[in-house]
Structure formats: C-alpha cells, structure tokens
N, C-alpha and C positions, 0 to 999 in steps of 0.2 A: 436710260442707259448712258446717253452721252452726261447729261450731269453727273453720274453717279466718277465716269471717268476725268470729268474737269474739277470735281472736289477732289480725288483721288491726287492730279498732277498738284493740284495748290498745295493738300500737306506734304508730299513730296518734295515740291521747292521750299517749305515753310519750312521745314526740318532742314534740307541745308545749310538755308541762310543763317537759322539758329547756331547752327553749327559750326557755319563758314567755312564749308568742307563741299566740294562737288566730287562727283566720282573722278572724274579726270583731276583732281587734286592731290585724292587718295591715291591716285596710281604714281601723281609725281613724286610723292611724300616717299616712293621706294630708293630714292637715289640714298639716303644716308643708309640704307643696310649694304647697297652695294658699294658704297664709300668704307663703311667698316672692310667689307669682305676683299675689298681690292688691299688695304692697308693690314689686313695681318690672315688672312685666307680663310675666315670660319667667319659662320651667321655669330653676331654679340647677344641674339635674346635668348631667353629661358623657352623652351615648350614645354604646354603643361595638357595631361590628359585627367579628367577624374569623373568616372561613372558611380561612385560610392564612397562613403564613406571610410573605405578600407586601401581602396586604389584613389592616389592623388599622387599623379606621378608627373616630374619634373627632370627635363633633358635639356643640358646646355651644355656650352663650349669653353674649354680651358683654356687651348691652342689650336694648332692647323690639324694634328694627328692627336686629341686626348676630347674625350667628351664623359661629362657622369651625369648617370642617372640616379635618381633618389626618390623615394615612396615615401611621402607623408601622410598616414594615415591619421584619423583621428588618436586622441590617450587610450580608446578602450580598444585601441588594434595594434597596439604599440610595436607587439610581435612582429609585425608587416614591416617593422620600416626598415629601408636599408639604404644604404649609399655603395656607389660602384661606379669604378672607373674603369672604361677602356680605350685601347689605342683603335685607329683607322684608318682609312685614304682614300681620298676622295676619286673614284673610277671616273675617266676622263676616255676612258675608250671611245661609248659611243656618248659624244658632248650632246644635249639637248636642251634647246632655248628654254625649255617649259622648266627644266628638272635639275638638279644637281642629287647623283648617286653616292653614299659613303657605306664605303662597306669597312663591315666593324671586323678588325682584325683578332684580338684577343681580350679578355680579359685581366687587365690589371688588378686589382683591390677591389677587397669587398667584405664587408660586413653581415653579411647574410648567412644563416645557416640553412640550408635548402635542404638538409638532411642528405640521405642516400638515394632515396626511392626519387626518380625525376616525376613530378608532378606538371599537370598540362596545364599551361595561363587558360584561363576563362575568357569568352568572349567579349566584348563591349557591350556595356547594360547588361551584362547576366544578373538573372534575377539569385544568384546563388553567390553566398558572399564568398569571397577568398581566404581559404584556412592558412595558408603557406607560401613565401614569397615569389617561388613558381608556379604559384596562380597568379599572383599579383601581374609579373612580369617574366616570360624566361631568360635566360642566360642569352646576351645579345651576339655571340660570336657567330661569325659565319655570316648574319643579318648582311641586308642591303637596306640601310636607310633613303629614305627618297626626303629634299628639300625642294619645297618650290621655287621658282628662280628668283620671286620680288622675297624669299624669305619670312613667307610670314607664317609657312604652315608647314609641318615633318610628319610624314607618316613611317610609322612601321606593320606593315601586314594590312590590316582592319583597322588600328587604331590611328587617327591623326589628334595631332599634335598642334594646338593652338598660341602662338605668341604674342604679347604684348608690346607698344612701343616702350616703354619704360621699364618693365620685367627682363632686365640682363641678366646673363648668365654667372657663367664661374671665373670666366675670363677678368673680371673686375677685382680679382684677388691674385691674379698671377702675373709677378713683379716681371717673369722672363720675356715678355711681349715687348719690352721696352728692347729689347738686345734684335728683336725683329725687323721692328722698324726706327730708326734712328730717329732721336727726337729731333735733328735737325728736317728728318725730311717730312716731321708733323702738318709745317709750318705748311707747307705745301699742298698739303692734301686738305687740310682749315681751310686755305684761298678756294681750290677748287670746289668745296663742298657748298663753301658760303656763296660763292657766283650761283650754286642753283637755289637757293631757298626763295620760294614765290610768295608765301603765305606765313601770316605773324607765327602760327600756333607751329608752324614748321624751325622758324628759329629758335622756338622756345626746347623744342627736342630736339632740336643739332646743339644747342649749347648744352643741355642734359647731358649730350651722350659726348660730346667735347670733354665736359668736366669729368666723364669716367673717363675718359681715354688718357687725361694727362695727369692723374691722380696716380697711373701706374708710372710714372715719371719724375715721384717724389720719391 
C-alpha cells in the first residue's frame, strides 16, 4: 500500500515538473482574469458547453452589460445554430468571494426561429437529440448566471460552462472598450499586471492577452 502511494506522489510531481505548473501556481495564474475584470468589468474568455453533436454552445462577453450566446452544431444540425445577444447586470446585492451573479435582463437579437409552441431544453447528456433551438438552449431572460470568482467556470441551471486561457470572447471585436478605459491609463494596469507574473509560461499569456487588449486601440 504504502508503495502503491509513493509511486502515485512521484507521477504526480513528474507531471508537474513536466509541466512547470504546481497547483498553487495555477491558482496564481488567476490574477490576469482579474486584471482584465478590474480594467473593463466583464470575464474576456469564451465558455463553452457541448454534450452532442447538435448542442456545442459558446457564451462570452462584448462589454460590461452585453454577452452572446451561439450554438455550433455540427453541417448535418445546421437547423440548431443560432446567435443571440442579450443585455445584463451584474447583481452586487448579496457580493460573494466564491461567485459573481449576472442576471440576464433581456433579449436583444437573435437568429433563431423557436417557432410558436415553447419547447423545453433538454437535460445535460440527454440521450435524446435536440429537434429545436429550445431544446438546444431556452430564451435566457429572467436567468441568473453564476461566474466563479478566479473566472474560469459559468454555470447556468445544470449546465457549467468551461473556459479556456486563450479561447477569448466577443469582446476582441468591439472597438467601444477603448472609450472605457483610456489608453493612457493601459499603461498602468501592464505595470501592475507585469509586477505579478512568477512563471515563464505566465508571461507568454499576459503578452497573448496584452496583444488583444491593444489591438482594440488600433
């Protein structure tokens, strides 16, 4: 027993060092989402959820009040796919270290035709594919989205929502982020962000995500 647990710790450190990632590394690696979040007020990644080949759905951030969702199914569900944006705000009543709440206000645009008859979304993993885009996803108004506080995970209902460090959102196309934060006061928030980076593969994703940030500045 006790070997079985002292080979167990050796691949466990063998994979970090491979890596050059300890957990407590990964925890520090949170400071650039809250570097983004402090400098224009919304998570920068994409979340993506997909149980099937019909539902492959992807939620990210415009601005501080606009987020869209979009269904990419595979060519033979094409019917399914849609794009939709709505406005929100982020409920600050009861604040929690763990969570940040956004509740989806309305409906903006949308590509969908959901028909008349409201159809009920399907569970996670339903063994039963989705005929209609309100299977896919329903109409988000009203919702309470939950984000975790290091940003790396969105649930809505049952489903959570996975992000990427380098899978950004929508915000990478919308030039009005620049009138938010003045570019003068970029400069500022670079110094501070760079004072934390501890690890190589850390400044290789703060410069990544530097070069989106001032690409909206051209």
């Amino acid at each position: 027993m006790k070997t079985r647990i002292l080979l167990l710790i050796i691949l466990v450190v063998t994979i970090q060092v491979a890596y050059g990632r300890t957990v407590s590394s990964i925890d520090d690696s949170e400071w650039m989402n809250k570097l983004f979040y402090e400098m224009f007020g919304f998570s920068p990644h994409c979340y993506r959820f997909s149980d099937s080949s019909a539902r492959n759905i992807a939620i990210s951030f415009k601005s501080p009040d606009e987020l869209v969702v979009e269904n990419m199914p595979d060519p033979s569900d094409r019917h399914l796919r849609f794009v939709e944006t709505y406005k929100f705000h982020v409920d600050n009543s009861n604040a929690c270290r763990q969570t940040k709440k956004i509740v989806v206000d309305r409906l903006v645009s949308s590509n969908c035709n959901r028909g008349t008859s409201a159809s009920c979304q399907l569970p996670p993993y339903s063994t039963v594919p989705p005929k209609t885009c309100g299977e896919v996803l329903h109409v988000l108004e009203g919702d309470t989205i939950v984000l975790l506080h290091n940003l790396r995970f969105l649930s809505i209902g049952n489903m959570i929502y996975d992000s990427s460090d380098k899978d950004y959102g929508a915000w990478v196309n919308n030039k009005k982020l620049c009138e938010i934060v003045p570019r003068e006061q970029i400069v500022g928030h670079i110094r501070r962000g760079l004072s934390s980076v501890k690890f190589q593969y850390e400044l290789e994703d703060y410069l990544y995500l530097i070069r989106k940030i001032m690409a909206l500045y051209k």
